[in-house]
N, C-alpha and C positions, 0 to 999 in steps of 0.2 A: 766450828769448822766452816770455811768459805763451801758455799756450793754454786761455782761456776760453770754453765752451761755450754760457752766455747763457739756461741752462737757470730763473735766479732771478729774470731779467728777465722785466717784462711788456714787450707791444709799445712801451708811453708809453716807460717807460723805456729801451727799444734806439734810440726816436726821440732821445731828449734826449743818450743816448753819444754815436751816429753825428755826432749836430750840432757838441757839443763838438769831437771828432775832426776832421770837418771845417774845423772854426774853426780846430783847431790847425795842420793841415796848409795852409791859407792861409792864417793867420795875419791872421783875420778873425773877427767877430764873425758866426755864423749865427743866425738869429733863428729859432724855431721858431714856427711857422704854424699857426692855429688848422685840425683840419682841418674841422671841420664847414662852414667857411668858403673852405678855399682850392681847393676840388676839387683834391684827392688832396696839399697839397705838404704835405710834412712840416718842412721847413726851407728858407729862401732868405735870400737875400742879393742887394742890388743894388751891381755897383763901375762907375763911369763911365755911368749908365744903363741898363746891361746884368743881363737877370736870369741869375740860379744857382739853379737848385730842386738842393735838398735830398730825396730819397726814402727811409724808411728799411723794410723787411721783416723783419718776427720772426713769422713762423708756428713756431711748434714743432711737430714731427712731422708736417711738412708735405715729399713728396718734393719732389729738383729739378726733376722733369718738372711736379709740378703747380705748385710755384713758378715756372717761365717761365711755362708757357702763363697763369695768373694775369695775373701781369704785362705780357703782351703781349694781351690779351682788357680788360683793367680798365682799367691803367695809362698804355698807350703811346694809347690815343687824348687823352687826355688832356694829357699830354706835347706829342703834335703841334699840339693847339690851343694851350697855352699857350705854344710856339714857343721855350723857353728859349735863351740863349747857351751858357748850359753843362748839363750835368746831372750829376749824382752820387748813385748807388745805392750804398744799405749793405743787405747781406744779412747772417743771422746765418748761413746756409745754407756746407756747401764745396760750392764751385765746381768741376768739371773743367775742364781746358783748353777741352775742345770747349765745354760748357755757355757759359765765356764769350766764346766766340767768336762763338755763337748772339746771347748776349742784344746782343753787340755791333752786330752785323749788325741784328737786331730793331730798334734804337732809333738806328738809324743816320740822321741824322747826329749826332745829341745825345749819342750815349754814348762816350767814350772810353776804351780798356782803363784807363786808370793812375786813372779813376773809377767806376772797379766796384770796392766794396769788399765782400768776401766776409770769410768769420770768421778767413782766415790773415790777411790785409792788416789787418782790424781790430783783431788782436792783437799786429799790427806798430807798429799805431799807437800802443794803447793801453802797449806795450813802452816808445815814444819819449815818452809823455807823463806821467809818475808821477805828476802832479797831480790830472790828470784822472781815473786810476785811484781815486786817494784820496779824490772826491767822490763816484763813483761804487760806495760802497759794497757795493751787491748783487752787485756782480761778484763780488768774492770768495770768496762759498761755494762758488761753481760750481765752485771748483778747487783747493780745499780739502779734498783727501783726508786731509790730517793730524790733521783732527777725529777720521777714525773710529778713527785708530790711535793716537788718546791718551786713550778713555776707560779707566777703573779697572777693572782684570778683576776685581775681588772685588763692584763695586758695577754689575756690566755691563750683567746688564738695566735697571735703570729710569735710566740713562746714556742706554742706547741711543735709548729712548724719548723720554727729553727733546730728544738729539739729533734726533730727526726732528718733535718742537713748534720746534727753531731753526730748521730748514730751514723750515718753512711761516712762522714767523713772519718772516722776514729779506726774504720775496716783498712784503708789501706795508709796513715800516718805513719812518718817516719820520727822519728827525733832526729833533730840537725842540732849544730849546732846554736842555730837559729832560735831552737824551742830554748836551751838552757841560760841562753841572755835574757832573751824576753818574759821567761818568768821570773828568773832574778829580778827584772827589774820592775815586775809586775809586786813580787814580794814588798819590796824597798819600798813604794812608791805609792802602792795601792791602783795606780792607774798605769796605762799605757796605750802608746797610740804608735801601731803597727803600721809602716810605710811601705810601699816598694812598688815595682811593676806592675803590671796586669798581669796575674796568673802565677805569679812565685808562692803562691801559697798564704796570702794573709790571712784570707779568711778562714783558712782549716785550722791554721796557727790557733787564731783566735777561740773556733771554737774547741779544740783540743783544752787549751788554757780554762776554758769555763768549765769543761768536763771535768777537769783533774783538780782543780779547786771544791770543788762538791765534793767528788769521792776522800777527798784530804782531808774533808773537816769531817765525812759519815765516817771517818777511819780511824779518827781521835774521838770517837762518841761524845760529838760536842754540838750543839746545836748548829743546823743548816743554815747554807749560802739559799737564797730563796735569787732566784735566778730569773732575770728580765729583757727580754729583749726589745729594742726600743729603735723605731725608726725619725724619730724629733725629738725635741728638746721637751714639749710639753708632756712626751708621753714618760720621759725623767719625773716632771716636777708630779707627777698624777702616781707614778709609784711609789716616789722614795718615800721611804720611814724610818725615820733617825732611828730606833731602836731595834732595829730590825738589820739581818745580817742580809746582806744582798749585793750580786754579782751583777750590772749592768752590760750587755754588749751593744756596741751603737755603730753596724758594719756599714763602712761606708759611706760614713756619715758628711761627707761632702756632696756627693750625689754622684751619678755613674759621669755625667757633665756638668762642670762647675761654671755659672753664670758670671760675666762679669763684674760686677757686684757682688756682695756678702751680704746673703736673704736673710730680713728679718733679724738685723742683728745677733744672729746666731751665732757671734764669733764672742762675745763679748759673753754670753749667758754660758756657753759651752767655757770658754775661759773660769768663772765661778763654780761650774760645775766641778770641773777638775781640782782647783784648787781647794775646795770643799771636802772631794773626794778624799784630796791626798792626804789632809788633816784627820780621817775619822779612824777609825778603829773598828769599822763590820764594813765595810764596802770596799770594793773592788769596781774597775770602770776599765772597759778593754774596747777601743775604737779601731778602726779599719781606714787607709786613705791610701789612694795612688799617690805616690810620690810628687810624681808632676799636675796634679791639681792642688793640695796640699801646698807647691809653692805657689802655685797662683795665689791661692789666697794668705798667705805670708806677704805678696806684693801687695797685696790691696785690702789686707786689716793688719795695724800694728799688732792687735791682741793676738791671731795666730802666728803673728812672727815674735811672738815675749817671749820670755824662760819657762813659762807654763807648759807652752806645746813644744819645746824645743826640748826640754830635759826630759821629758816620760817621751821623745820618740826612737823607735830603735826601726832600723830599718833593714827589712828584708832583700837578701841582696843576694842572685840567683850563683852569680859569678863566685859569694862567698863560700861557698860547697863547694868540700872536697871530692875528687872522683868517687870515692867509696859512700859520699852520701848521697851524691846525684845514682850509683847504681844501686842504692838501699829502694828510694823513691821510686825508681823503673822497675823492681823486681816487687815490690807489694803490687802497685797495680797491673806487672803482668801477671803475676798467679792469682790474684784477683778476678782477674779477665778469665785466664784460664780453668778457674773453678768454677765459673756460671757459663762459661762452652760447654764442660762437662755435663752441670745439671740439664742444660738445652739439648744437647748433643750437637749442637750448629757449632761444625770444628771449621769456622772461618778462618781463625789462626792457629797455626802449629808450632809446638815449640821451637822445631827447627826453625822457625822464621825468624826467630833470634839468637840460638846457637851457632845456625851455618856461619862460618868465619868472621865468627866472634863480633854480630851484627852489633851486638847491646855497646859493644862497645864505641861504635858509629855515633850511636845515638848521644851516649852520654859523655863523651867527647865535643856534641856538635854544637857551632858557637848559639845559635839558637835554643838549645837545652833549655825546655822551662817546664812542670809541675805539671801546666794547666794543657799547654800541647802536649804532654804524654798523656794525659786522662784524652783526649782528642782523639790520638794516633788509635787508643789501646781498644776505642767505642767502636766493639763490631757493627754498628748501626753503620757507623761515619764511614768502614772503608767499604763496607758494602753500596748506600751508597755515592762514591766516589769513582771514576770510571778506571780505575787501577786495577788490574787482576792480580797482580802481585800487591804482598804484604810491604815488603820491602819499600817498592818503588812510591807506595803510598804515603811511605815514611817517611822517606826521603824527601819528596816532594813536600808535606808538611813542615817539616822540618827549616826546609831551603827558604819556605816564601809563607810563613804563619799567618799573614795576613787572607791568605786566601785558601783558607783552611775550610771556608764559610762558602764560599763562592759555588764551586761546583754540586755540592748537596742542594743547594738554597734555590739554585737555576734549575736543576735536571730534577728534582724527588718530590718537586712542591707545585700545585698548580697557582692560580690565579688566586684564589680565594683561601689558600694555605697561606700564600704569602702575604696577602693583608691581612689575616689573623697575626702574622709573625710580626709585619711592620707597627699591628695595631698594639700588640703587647710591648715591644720594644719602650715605647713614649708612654706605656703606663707607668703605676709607682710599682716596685717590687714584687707582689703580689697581689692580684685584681681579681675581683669576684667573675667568673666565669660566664656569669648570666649576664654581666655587663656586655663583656665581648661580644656576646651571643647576639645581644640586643643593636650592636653598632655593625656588626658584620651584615646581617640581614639589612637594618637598614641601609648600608651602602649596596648591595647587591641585592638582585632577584632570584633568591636562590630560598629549598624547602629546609627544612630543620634537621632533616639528617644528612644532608650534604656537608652541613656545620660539624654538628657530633663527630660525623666520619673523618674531615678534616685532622678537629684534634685527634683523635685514635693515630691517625697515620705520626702527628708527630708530635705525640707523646713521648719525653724518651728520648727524642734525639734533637727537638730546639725547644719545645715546652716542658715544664714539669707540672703537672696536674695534683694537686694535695685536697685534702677532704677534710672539713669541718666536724671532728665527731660530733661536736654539741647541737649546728643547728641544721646539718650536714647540705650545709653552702661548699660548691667547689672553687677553687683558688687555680688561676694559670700563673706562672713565671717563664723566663728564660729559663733554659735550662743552664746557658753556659755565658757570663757576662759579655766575653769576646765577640758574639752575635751581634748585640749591640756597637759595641765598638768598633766590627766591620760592617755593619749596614747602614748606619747614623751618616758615617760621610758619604757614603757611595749613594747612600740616596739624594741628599742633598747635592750634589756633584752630577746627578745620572738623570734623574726621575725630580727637579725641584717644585715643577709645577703639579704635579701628581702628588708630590709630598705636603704641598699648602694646604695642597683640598683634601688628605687625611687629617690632618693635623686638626683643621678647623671643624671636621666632621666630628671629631672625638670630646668636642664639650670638656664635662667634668670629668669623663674620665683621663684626659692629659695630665700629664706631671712634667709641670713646666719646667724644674728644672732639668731635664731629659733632653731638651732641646740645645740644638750644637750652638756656639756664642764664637766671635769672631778670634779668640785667640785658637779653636781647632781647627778655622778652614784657611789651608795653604792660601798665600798672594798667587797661586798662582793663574797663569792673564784667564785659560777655561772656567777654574773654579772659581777667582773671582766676578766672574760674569754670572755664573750658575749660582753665584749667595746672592748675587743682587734679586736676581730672578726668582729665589724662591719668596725674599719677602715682599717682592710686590705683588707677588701673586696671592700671599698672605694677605696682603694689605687690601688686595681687591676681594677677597674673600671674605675679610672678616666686617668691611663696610657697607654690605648687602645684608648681614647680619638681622634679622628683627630682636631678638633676642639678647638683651647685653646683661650677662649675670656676672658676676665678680672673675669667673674663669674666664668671660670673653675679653674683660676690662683689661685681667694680669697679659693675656696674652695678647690685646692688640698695643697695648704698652711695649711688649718686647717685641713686634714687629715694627712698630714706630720708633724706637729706639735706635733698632739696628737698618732700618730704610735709608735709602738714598738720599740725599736732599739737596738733590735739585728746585731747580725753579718750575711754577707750573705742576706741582705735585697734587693735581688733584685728587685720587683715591686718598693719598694721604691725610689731606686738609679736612675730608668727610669723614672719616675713621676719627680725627684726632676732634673731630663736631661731636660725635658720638661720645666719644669717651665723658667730654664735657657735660653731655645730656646728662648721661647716665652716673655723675660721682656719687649718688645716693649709695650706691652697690661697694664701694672703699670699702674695705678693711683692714689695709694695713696705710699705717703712716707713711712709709716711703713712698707708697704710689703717688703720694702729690708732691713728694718733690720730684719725682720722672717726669710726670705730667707739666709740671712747670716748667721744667729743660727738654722738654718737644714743646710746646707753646710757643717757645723762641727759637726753635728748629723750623717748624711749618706755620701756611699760614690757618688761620681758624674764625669763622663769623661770629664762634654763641663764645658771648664771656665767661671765662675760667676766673672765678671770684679767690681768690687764692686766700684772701681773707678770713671770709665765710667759711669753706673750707675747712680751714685749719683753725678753727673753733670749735667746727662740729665734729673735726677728728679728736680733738683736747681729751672732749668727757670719753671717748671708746676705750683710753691709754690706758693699762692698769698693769705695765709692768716699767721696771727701774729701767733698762736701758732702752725701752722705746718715748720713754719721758725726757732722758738725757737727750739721744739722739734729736728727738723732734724740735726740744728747746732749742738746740746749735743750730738745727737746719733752720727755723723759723727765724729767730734771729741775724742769721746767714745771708734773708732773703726778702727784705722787708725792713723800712725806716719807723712802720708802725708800733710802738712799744705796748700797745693796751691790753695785750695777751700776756704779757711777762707777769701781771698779778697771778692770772688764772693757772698759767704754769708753774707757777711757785705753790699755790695752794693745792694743787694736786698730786702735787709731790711729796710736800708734806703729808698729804692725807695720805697716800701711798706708803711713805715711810712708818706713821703710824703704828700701821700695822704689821709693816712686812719688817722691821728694823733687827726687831730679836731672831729672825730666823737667819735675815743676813750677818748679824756679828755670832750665831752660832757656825757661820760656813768660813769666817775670818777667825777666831780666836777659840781657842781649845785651853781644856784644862792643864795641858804640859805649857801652853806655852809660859805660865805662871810658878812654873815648879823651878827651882833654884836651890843653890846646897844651903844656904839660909832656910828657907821655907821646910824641909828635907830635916835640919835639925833643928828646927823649933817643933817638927812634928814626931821627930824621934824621942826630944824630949819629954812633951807635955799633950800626946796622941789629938793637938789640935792647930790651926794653923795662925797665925797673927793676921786677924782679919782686918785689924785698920789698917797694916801697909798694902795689905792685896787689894783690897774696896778702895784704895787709893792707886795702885797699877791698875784696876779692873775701869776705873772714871777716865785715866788716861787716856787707855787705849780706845776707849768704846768710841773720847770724844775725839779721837785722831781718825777713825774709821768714817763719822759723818761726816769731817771735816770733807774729808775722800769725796765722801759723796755729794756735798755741796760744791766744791768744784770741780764736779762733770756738769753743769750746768751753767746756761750760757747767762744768767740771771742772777743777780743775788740774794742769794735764799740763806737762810741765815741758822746756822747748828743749831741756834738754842729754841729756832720754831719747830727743829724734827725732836730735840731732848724731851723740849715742856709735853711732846706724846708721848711720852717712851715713859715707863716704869723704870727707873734704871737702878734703884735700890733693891728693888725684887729681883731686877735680871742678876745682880751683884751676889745675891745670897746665895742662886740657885749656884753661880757658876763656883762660889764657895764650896758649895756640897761634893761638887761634880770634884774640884781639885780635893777635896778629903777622901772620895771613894777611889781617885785617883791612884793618893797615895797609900790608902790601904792594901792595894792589888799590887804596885809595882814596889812599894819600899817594905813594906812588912812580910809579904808571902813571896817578892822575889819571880814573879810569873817574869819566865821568857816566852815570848806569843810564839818568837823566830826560830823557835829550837828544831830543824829537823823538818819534815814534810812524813808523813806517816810511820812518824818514830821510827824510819829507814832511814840508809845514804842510799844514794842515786848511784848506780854505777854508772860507768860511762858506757856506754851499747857497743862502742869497736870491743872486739877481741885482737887479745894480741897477734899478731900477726906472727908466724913463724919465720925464721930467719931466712931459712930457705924458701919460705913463698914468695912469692911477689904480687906487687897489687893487683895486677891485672890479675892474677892466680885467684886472691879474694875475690875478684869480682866477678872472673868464672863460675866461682862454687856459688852466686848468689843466683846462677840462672841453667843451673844443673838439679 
C-alpha cells in the first residue's frame, strides 16, 4: 500500500483527491462545491433527494488536538444546520483510535467510522484506485525517495539543487496541453528541446518531465533513471555511462545572453550529443532555450539549424492555452499563495481580491497572460513592496507593462550596496559560491561584514535564492527570478554604462562571459547607441590599466575589442590589443586566435602577434574532434603557410585512435543492422550470418571516417585512422550486441512503449455540463 504524506498538496488539491476518492468508493460522481458559496462544503452529492457533504482538511503542521477542536468550533455547527443524510470527512492528518472515536461522538449522528477518512484509509483508497493516482500527479513526489538516491555523485551538488527547484515547482504544476506533446515526444525521441518565451514555463515543463520519468520507471520495479543535471557539454561527456539508465537536463543551455558567435563549438558536440541520445535505449536528454536566441543561433551554426535540433523541438507557446488552462495555472498558484498567508497569518491578499467581479477573469483573458508574471503578481514580497495599496491595481499594472515589474522593487526596497550584490550576481554563472560575492562586494565597498549578511537577509526571497551545500556546507546565491536579469542587463547598459564597465572588470573570474549583452540585444536606437559605444570604451580603458592578464581578462578584453569602435586614433584600444598580445601564453581556447587575428586588422598594435607560432603551440592543447576540424579550416583559412598540415593530420589521427569506437557507438546501433533477412536467419538457426553483417558492419564504420576525414581542411586519409582502429574486434562485439538484441525484441516480444505506469492518462478537464458555461468552470476554480 502507497503511503503518501500529502506534503505537495495544496488544500484545493487534497479537496479535489478526497472528491475523486469518494466518488470512487460510491461509485458516484461528487461534485465539488464552490466554497465561497456553500458555507464550508467541499463536495456533495444528492442520491434519491438525499444530501452527502463531502468535507475535506489539509492543514499541514497543524497537531491533532488543534485539528478536532478546529473542526468541532468551525465546522460542526455548520454541519448541524445544513442537516446532511450523510457526511464524509477526509483528513490528510493520522488519526488515533481514541481521536476517532472523539470526532465520532462530536458529529454524531452525521459521522460514521467507515466515513472518516484519515491518511491510512486514504492511501488505501488511493492503493484501490490507480487511475485516480495517475491524474493526480503531485501525489507522487511526496513518496518518492528514489529521486534523492539516483542523483550523479560526480555532478551532486548543482543535482541537488536542481532537485529541490522540482520539489517547489511540482506544488503548484498544471498539465496543459503542452505537458502531453512534449512527453510524447520525449517518449518517441528519447530527447527534446523545449522553446518559447521568457516565462511560459519551460523550465518547470522540464522539470516536471524529469520528475515523472523516475517515478515511471520506480513504478514498473525496473531499474532507475539516475538523474544529471548539467550546465556544459563537458559535464555530459564526465557523467554519461553507456550502461547506465540516465535522464540528463541541460536548462538553458544557450545561456540567459547568446554571444555572437557559437562558444567553443558547442553547436556541433551538442549536435552528437543528441544524435547519440536518440539512438540508445536508457537515456533521456531534456534541454531548455528561448525561442529567439535558439534562432540566433540557427543563423549563425548550420548544425543548430539541421533536423537534429529542428525535429526533437516542440515549442511552448503561451497563446496555445485554453482559457480553462490559463485559469487552472492562476488558481494552483493563488491557493498556493493563499495557503502560506494562512500559515504566516500576513492576509496581504484576500480572496476577494479575485472574486470581486470576477477579477481572475481580467487577468486570464489579458493579452500579456504569462506563467512567470502570475508567480510575480501572486509574490506577497513583490506587492508589498510595490507602492500599490490595492491588490488589484498592482495587477493590473504588472500585467499592462511586464517589463517593469522589476523597476520599482529594485529603486525603492534596495540600497546602494543591495543593488551591487543584485548587479554583481546578475553576470555570474547560475549559481555562485556566496563567499565569492562576499569577497567582491567588500572589496568594491567600504562596508563591515554584516552590512553584507544583512543585505542578503533583506533580499532573500524576493531577487536572490540562497541554497546550502549539505556536504561541505558552502552557500550558493542565484536570481531568484530569470526576468531580473533580463530587465536589468539593458537598463544598465543603456543608464549606468560607465559604472557597468568598472563592475564588470572588478568581477575577475567570477564573470560569466557569456551574460554579457552582444550587439543583436541593443536597440539602433540614436541614446542607446551612444550608451553601447560608451560602455565599451570604458571597458576598453578599464581593462588596459589592468596588471593582471589571466585567461578571464584575455576572453573579456577580446569581447571589448571585438565589439569597440574603430575609429582612427584608438589609443586605449591599440594598448589593450598590446596586451592581449603579451599575454597569449594564458589561450585556451582555439578560437581566441582567430578573434585575435580579426582585431589585429581592426586596430593598430606595436608587439607582433606571431599567428604562426601561435597556432602551433595551440595544435598540441587540441584533444577534441571538432576543435581539431574547426582549427584545421580556420588555419588553413588564414595562412599560405602549409607546414602545420602534417602536424594537424597526425593528431587527428592520434585523436581518432582512440576516440573512434566511442564515436561509431554514438553513430551505429545494433537495430540499425537488423532486417526481415537477419530476423529469419535467426528465427531459424538462434544465430545471425555473420559474414554478410562484418560485411555491412566494414561498410558503414568505413563511410563514418570517410565523414570524418572530410571535415578537414587537409588530406587525411581513412585508412591512417582504420590501420588504429581494432575493427574486427569492434565487428564482433557489435555482433553480440545485435544477438542480445534479437533475443529481447524477437524472441520474448518486450514492448518498452506499452503504457506509462501500466495506467492510461486521463485527460484532467472534466466534462463540462451542458448547462455550465466556461466561465462557470472557471468560477468554481477560484470559489
Amino acid at each position: 500500500m502507497h503511503d503518501y504524506k500529502f506534503h505537495t498538496l495544496s488544500p484545493r488539491d487534497f479537496e479535489y483527491l478526497s472528491n475523486d476518492l469518494v466518488g470512487a468508493k460510491l461509485k458516484v460522481d461528487v461534485r465539488s462545491f464552490a466554497t465561497g458559496r456553500d458555507k464550508g462544503i467541499d463536495g456533495w452529492l444528492i442520491d434519491k433527494n438525499q444530501l452527502t457533504v463531502v468535507q475535506s482538511k489539509h492543514w499541514e503542521n497543524t497537531k491533532n488536538s488543534v485539528l478536532i477542536s478546529r473542526l468541532r468550533n468551525d465546522e460542526l455547527p455548520k454541519i448541524k444546520k445544513l442537516k446532511p443524510k450523510r457526511y464524509i470527512l477526509s483528513v490528510s492528518n493520522d488519526l488515533t483510535v481514541d481521536q476517532v472515536k472523539q470526532l465520532i461522538n462530536d458529529f454524531k449522528p452525521y459521522l460514521k467510522e467507515d466515513d472518516l477518512l484519515d491518511r491510512g484509509k486514504i492511501n488505501k483508497l488511493i492503493s484501490e484506485n490507480p487511475s485516480i493516482e495517475a491524474n493526480h500527479y503531485k501525489l507522487w513526489f511526496s513518496s518518492t525517495n528514489i529521486l534523492n538516491e539516483m542523483i550523479n555523485s560526480d555532478l551532486h551538488n548543482q543535482t541537488q539543487f536542481e532537485l529541490e527547484e522540482i520539489k517547489k515547482s511540482i506544488k503548484t504544476y498544471v498539465r496543459t496541453s503542452n505537458y502531453y506533446s512534449s512527453k510524447n515526444k520525449l517518449d518517441q525521441n528519447n530527447c527534446i528541446i523545449i522553446t518559447g518565451a521568457p516565462g511560459v514555463g519551460k523550465t518547470t515543463l522540464s522539470r516536471v518531465l524529469v520528475h515523472e520519468l523516475i517515478v515511471e520507471e520506480e513504478k514498473r520495479n525496473k531499474s532507475n533513471y539516475e538523474f544529471i543535471y548539467i550546465d556544459c557539454i563537458n559535464d555530459f561527456n564526465r557523467a554519461y555511462k553507456s550502461k547506465l539508465k540516465q535522464i540528463f537536463l541541460f536548462d538553458d543551455f544557450l545561456g540567459r545572453n547568446y554571444l555572437s558567435e557559437v562558444r567553443n563549438s558547442d553547436d556541433r558536440k551538442l549536435k552528437e550529443i543528441i544524435d547519440r541520445i536518440r539512438k540508445s535505449a536508457n537515456k533521456k536528454l531534456i534541454l531548455t532555450s528561448r525561442v529567439s536566441i535558439l534562432n540566433q543561433a540557427k543563423n549563425i551554426s548550420d548544425d543548430y539549424d539541421s533536423s537534429t535540433f529542428i525535429s526533437n523541438e516542440e515549442l511552448i507557446d503561451v497563446s496555445d492555452l485554453s482559457r480553462i488552462e490559463k485559469a487552472k495555472i492562476l488558481s494552483s498558484y493563488f491557493f498556493n499563495t493563499m495557503s502560506t498567508i494562512k500559515e504566516t497569518g500576513e492576509c496581504t491578499i484576500e480572496i476577494e481580491d479575485f472574486t470581486n467581479q470576477d477579477f481572475y477573469l481580467k487577468i486570464i483573458d489579458h493579452r500579456n497572460y504569462n506563467p512567470r508574471l502570475i508567480e510575480h503578481i501572486l509574490n506577497k514580497d513583490n506587492f508589498n513592496a510595490s507602492e500599490h495599496t490595492s491588490f488589484k491595481n498592482f495587477s493590473l499594472a504588472a500585467l499592462n507593462n511586464p517589463s517593469k515589474v522589476w523597476e520599482k522593487p529594485i529603486k525603492n526596497n534596495l540600497n546602494d550596496i543591495q543593488r551591487e550584490i543584485l548587479y554583481s550576481v546578475i553576470f555570474t554563472k547560475e549559481r555562485t559560491n556566496q563567499e565569492k560575492i562576499y569577497d567582491l562586494t567588500l572589496k568594491n565597498n567600504n562596508i563591515k561584514s554584516q552590512e553584507f549578511f544583512d543585505s542578503l537577509k533583506v533580499m532573500n526571497e524576493s531577487f536572490i535564492s540562497i541554497s546550502i551545500d549539505s556536504n561541505n556546507c558552502n552557500r550558493y546565491i542565484k536570481l531568484l527570478n530569470p526576468s531580473i536579469a533580463d530587465f536589468l542587463i539593458p537598463k544598465l547598459i543603456n543608464e549606468s554604462p560607465s559604472e557597468l564597465a568598472s563592475l564588470i572588470v572588478s568581477m575577475g573570474s567570477l564573470l560569466d562571459i557569456y551574460t554579457l549583452p552582444n550587439n543583436m540585444e541593443l536597440k539602433r536606437e540614436k541614446n542607446k547607441y551612444i550608451n553601447k559605444h560608451l560602455f565599451f570604451k570604458k571597458l576598453v580603458e578599464n581593462l588596459k590599466d589592468k596588471i593582471k592578464f589571466d585567461k578571464e581578462t584575455i576572453t573579456l578584453s577580446i569581447y571589448a575589442l571585438k565589439n569597440a569602435n574603430s575609429e582612427k586614433n584608438n589609443c586605449s584600444e591599440s594598448l589593450l590589443l598590446d596586451k592581449i598580445i603579451e599575454n597569449t601564453s594564458t589561450i585556451t581556447q582555439y578560437k581566441q586566435i582567430s578573434e585575435i587575428l580579426e582585431i589585429t586588422k581592426k586596430f593598430k598594435h606595436s608587439k607582433e602577434f606571431d599567428f604562426e607560432k601561435l597556432s602551433k603551440e595551440h595544435l598540441d592543447l587540441l584533444d577534441d574532434h571538432g576543435e581539431l576540424a574547426d582549427f584545421s579550416f580556420f588555419y588553413n583559412s588564414n595562412t599560405t603557410d602549409w607546414h602545420l598540415d602534417k602536424e594537424i593530420e597526425y593528431k587527428a589521427i592520434e585523436y581518432w585512435s582512440s576516440n573512434l569506437e566511442e564515436k561509431l557507438k554514438s553513430e551505429i546501433s545494433s537495430v540499425d543492422f537488423i532486417n526481415d533477412d537477419i530476423i529469419d536467419h535467426y528465427n531459424q538457426f538462434d544465430e545471425v550470418d555473420e559474414e554478410s553483417v562484418t560485411e555491412e558492419i566494414y561498410d558503414e564504420v568505413e563511410k563514418i571516417v570517410l565523414d570524418i576525414c572530410n571535415e578537414y581542411d587537409i588530406n587525411i586519409h581513412e585508412d591512417g585512422i582504420l590501420s588504429c582502429f581494432d575493427i574486427d574486434s569492434y565487428s564482433e562485439s557489435l555482433i553480440d550486441e545485435i544477438l542480445n538484441t534479437l533475443e529481447n525484441t524477437v524472441k520474448h516480444e518486450i514492448d518498452e512503449n506499452q503504457g506509462t505506469l501500466g495506467l492510461e492518462f486521463e485527460d484532467e478537464d472534466e466534462d463540462i455540463d451542458d448547462e455550465d458555461s466556461e466561465d462557470d468552470e472557471i468560477r468554481n476554480l477560484f470559489y
